[in-house]
N, C-alpha and C positions, 0 to 999 in steps of 0.2 A: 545742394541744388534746391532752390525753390520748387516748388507744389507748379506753381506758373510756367518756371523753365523745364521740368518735367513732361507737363502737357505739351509746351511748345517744341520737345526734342522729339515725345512722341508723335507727332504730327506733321515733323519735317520729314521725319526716318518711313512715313507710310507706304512708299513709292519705293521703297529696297526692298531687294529679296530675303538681305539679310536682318532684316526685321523683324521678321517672322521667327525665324532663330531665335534672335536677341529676347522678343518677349517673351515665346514662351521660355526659355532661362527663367526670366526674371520673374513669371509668375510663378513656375516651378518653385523659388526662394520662395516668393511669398506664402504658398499655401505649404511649404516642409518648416516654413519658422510656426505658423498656426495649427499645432500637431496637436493632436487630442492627447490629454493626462489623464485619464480614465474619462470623464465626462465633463469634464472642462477646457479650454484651449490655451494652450498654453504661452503666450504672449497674453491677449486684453485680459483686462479686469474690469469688472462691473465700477461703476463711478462710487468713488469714497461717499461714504458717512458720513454726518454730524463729525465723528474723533475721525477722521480723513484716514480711514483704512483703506488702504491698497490691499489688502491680501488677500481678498476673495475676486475668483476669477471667473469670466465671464463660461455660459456653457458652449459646447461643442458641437454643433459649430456653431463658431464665433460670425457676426455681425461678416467681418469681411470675407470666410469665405462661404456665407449665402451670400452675397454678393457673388462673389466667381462662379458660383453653383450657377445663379440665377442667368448672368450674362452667356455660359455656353451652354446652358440650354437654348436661350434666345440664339445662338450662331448655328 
């Protein structure tokens, strides 16, 4: 699924009850895949180097979920 038809599935489904369900599921996934490994998260990695190392990982919390932090504070 596109990033597009993702938006556009969430925005038809606004108006069901079962909605509310569904996302929190789906945020649930997101923030247990984004699980702290002592002080780093364990999904992202900080953007390669000059020699294109992947193996250093982004810290804890990760970029996405201060995003989630930030937005249910705001609700």
């Amino acid at each position: 699924m596109t990033h597009e038809e993702l938006l556009a599935k969430i925005n038809y489904n606004l108006d069901k009850e079962v909605w509310l369900y569904n996302m929190s599921e789906a945020l649930r996934a997101v923030v247990e895949l984004h699980k702290p490994i002592g002080t780093a998260c364990s999904v992202c990695k900080i953007e390669p180097d000059d020699d294109h190392d992947y193996s250093s990982r982004a810290a804890y919390p990760c970029l996405t979920i201060q995003a989630i932090e930030k937005e249910l504070k705001n609700g």
